[in-house]
C-alpha positions as CSV (number, residue, x, y, z in Angstrom):
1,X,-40.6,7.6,-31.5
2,X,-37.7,7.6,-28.8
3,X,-36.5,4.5,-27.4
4,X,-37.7,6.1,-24.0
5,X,-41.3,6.2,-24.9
6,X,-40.9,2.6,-25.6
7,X,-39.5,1.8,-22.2
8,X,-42.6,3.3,-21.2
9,X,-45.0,1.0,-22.8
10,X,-45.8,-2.6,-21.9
11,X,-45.7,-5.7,-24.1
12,X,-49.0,-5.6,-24.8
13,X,-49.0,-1.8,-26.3
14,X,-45.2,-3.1,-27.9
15,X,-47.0,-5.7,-30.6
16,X,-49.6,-3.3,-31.2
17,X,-47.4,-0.5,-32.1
18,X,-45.2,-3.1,-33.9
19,X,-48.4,-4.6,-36.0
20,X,-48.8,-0.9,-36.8
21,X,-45.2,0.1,-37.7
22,X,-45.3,-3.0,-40.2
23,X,-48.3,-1.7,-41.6
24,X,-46.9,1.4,-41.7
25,X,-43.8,0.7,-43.4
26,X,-45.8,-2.1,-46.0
27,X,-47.9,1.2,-47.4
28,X,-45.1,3.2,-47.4
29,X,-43.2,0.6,-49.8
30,X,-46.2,0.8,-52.0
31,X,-46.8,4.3,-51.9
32,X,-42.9,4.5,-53.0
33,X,-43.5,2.1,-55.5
34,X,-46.8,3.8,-56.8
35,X,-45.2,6.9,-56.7
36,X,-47.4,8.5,-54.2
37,X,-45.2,9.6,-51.3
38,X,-42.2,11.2,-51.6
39,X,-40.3,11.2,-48.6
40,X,-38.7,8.4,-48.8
41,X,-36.6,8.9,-45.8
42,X,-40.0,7.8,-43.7
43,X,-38.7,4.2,-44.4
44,X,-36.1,4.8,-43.1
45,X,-37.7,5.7,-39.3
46,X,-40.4,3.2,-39.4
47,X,-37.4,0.3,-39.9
48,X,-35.8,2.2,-36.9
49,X,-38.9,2.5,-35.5
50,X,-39.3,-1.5,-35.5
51,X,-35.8,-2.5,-34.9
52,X,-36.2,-0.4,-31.4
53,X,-39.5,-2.4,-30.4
54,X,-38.1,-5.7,-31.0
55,X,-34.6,-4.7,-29.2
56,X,-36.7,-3.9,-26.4
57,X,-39.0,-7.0,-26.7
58,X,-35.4,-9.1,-26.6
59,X,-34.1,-7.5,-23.7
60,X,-37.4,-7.7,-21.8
61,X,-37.3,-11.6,-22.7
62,X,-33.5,-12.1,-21.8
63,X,-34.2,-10.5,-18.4
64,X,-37.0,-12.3,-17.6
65,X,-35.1,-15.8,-18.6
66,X,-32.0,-14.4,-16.4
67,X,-34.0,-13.4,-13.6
68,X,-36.2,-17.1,-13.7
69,X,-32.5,-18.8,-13.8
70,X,-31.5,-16.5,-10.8
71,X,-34.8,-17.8,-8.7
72,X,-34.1,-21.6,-9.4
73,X,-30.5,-21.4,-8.3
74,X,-31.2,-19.9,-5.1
């Protein structure tokens, strides 16, 4: 998924679709292991996948911390 299509999405739909992606990318890891699925380059998106949700959930937290900080001093 595009880091645009995330902007899009609130926090609440965020955690879901980070629950799923670590879901996701915990049967993947077994299926490797198992020998079930072969492309193994879908590990490889989900972790980007996840690493794009929780950049977003950080920025999302820092500007709400700036903008509370912003509010007091004025």
């Amino acid at each position: 998924m595009k880091y645009k299509e995330f902007i899009a999405k609130n926090d609440k739909q965020l955690t879901k679709d980070l629950a799923d992606a670590l879901k996701n990318l915990r049967e993947l890891r077994f299926g490797i292991a198992t020998r079930e699925v072969k492309n193994t380059k879908a590990i490889v998106n989900v972790r980007k996948d996840i690493a794009r949700i929780l950049t977003l959930r950080r920025e999302r937290e820092i500007a709400k911390v700036l903008s509370e900080e912003s509010k007091n001093e004025s």
